[in-house]
N, C-alpha and C positions, 0 to 999 in steps of 0.2 A: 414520181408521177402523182399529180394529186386525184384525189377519187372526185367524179362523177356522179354516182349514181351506187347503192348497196353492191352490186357485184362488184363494183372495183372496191370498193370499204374495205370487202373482203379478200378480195385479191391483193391490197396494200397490206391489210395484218396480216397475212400470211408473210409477205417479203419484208414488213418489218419485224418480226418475230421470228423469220430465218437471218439473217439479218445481225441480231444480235446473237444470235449463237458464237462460238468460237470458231475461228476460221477455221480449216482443214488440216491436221497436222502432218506437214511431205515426213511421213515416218519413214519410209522405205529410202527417200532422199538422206535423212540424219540416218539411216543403217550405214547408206553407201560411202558417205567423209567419215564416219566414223570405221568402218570397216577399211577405207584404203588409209586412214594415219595408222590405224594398229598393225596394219601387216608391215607398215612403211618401219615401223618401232620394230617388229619383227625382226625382219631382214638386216635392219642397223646392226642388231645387238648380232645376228648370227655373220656378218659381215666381218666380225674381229676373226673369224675361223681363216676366211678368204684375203685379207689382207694380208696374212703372217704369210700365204702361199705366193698371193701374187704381187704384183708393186701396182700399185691406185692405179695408174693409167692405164695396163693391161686389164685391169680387173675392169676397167669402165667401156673399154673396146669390144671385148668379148661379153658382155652385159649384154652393149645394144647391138651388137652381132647376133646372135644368137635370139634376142627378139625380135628383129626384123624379120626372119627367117617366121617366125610364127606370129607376123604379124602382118605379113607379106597381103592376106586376102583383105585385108580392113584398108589399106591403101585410096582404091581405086573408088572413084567419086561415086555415089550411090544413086539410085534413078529416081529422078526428081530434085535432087540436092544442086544446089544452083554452085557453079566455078566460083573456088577461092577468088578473091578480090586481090590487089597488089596487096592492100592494106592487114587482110588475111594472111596472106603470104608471111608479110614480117611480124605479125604478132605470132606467129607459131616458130617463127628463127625465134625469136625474144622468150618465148615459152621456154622453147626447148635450152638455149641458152643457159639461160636465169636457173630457171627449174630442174633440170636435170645435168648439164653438164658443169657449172658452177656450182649449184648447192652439192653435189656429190664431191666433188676434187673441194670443197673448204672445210667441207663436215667432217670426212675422210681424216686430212692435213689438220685440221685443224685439234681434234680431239689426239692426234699424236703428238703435237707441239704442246699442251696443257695437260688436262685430266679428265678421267670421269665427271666431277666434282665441276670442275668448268664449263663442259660442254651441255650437263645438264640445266644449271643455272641460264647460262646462255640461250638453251634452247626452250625454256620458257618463257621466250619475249616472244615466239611466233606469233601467236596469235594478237598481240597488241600492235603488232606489223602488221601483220595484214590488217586491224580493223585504223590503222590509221592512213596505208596508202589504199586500202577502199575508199577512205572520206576522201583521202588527197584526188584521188586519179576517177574513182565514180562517182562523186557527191554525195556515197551512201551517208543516210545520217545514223550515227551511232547513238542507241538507246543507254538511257542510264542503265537498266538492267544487261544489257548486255557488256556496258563498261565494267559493274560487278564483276559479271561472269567472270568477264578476261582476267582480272584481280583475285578471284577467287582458283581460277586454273592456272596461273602464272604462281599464285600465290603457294598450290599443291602441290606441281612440278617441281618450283626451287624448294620445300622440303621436302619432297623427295631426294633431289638429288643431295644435299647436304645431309641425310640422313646413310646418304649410299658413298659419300664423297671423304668420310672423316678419315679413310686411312690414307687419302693421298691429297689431302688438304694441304698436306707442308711440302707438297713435292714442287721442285723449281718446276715454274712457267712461263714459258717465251711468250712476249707480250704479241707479236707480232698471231699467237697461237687465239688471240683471243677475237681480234682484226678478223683472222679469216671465220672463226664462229660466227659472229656477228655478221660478217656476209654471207655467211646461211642459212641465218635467220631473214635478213632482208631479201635473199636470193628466193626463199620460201614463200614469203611475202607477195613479191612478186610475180610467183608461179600463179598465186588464187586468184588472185587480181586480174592477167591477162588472161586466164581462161575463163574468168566472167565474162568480159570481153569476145572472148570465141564459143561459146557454147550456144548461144542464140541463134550461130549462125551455121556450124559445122556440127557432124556428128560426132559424137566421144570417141568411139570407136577410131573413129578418122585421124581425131587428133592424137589421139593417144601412137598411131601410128608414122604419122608425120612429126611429131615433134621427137619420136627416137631415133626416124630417121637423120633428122639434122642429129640429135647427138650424138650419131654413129660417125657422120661426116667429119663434126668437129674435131671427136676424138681420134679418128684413123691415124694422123699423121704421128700422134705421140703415142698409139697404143702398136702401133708397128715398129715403132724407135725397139719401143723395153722388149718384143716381143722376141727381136734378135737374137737377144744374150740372155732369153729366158728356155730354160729347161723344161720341156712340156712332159716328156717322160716321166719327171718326180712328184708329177700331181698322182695321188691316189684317186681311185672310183668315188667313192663319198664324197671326196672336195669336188669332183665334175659335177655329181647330183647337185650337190650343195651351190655350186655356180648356176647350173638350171633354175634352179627354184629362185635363186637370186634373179638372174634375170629377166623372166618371168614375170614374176611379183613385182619388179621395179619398175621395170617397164612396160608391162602391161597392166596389168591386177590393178593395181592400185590408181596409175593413171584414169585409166576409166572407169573406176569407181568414184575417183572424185571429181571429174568431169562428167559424172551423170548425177549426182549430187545438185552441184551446183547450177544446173539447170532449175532447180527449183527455191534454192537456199540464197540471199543472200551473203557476200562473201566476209563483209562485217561478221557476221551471225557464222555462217562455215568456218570463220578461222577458229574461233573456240574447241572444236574438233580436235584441232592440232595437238591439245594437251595428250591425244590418243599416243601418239609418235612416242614421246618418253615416259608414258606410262607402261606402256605397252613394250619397250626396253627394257624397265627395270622389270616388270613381270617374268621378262626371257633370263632377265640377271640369279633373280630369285628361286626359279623354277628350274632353269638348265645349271644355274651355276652354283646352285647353295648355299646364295647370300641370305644373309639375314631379314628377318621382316619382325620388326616391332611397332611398339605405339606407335611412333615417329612415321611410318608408313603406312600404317591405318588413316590419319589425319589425313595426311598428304591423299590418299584417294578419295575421303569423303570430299576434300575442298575441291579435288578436280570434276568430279563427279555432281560437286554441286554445282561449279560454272559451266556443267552440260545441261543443267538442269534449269537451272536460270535463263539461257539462252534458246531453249531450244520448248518453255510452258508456252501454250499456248495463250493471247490474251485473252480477255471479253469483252468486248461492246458493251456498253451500259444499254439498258433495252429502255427504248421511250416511255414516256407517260401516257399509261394504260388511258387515260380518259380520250387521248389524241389516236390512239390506236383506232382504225377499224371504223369513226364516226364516217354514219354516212351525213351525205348534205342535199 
């Protein structure tokens, strides 16, 4: 608005001089994608416990069995919250699909058919997924710094993992082991992206509880097959805590932590996050298992650490020329 008269002179240098300040940074937003990829890293690495016990299909039934039961109150539409649209309807099948029932049965399946060594490599492409089917499917445009970031988080993950990868580097691997990683990278991809999509519109809460519903439905039919000829008496107490907390954190925790996230984040910008997932894995490797940590893993966190860093500075506005500030006329 242009000034009038001194009181707006001054009225305009105030808002040009807020103005150029640096926008606001959703710190609390970047807590909650980074806090739901690390727990998601978490639960990965403690998932080798639960697989040895149960076979993936079961293990994926009883998952979102057991969150639905505790998620049971998030369901029902909230007052004032306007009815899902059809439209709504199938981007939460596609969520839950994508997201949770596919990227879990390829990640699973798929780090069994190769190695450590592969599935980490592999899952440092996330985030350059998601920031290219955000361009593809939301027009976001990706900043050069943020292209960095990805390069610099992609670039710290894969050494990591080749740093964690060298003694089963020469182990055979079924190609087909590599196919299903890479559809868990895409499958991931896909999760950030349709909940850009719904968060504008539904609460997190919601979704997070509707989309484990569908992947409760999906999986019933095969998590009842394995459940027949499964032994429920030879699970120990630890391994049930340990499925709690697993399902829990899968599918709730972390769901709506990153559907509250990305209500304020960009999903270009949110996938960078993702390097939390396998950082936050080898952390659980390191720390519960006794693996090694050298130079080679020092590096590897400064570079991941740096494309949060890049991605996530806030910019500046260049502030006008003081002489145009504030004149009155």
């Amino acid at each position: 608005m242009r000034p009038v008269d001194s009181a707006r002179a001054a009225s305009s240098a105030a808002s040009s001089a807020a103005s150029a300040l640096p926008a606001a940074v959703p710190w609390l937003a970047y807590a909650c994608l980074a806090g739901s990829m690390a727990i998601v890293g978490v639960y990965v690495g403690l998932s080798k416990l639960l697989v040895a016990v149960f076979p993936v299909l079961l293990l994926l039934w009883l998952r979102f069995g057991i969150a639905a039961v505790a998620m049971l109150h998030w369901v029902r539409r909230q007052p004032g919250e306007a009815p899902l649209s059809a439209r709504e309807r199938w981007l939460l099948f596609w969520e839950s699909f994508l997201g949770n029932f596919l990227f879990s049965i390829c990640m699973l399946y798929g780090v069994a058919l190769t190695s450590a060594l592969a599935a980490g490599v592999t899952m440092a492409a996330i985030p350059a997924a998601i920031a290219l089917l955000s361009w593809l499917f939301l027009g976001e445009r990706i900043r050069p710094r943020v292209l960095i970031a990805i390069a610099c988080a992609a670039s710290g993950v894969a050494l990591l993992a080749l740093a964690r990868g060298d003694d089963a580097a020469a182990a055979a691997v079924n190609p087909w082991g590599y196919a299903l990683l890479l559809g868990a990278v895409f499958c991931e991809g896909c999760y950030v992206v349709i909940g850009k999509r719904l968060t504008g519109q539904v609460s997190p809460r919601r979704i997070s509880a509707l989309i484990n519903l569908w992947g409760l439905l999906l999986v019933t039919p095969f998590g009842i097959w394995q459940a027949l000829s499964f032994d429920f008496a030879s699970v120990s107490l630890p391994i049930w805590s340990l499925l709690v907390f697993y399902a829990i954190a899968a599918s709730m925790v972390t769901v709506w932590l990153w559907m509250q996230g990305l209500r304020h984040v960009p999903s270009s910008r949110a996938g960078v996050f993702s390097v939390m997932l396998p950082v936050s894995a080898a952390l659980i490797g390191i720390v519960a298992l006794g693996e090694s940590f050298g130079s080679v893993h020092v590096l590897a966190f400064v570079l991941a650490m740096a494309g949060l860093l890049l991605a996530t500075w806030p910019e500046r506005t260049p502030l006008p020329p003081l002489a145009n500030v504030g004149k009155p006329t």
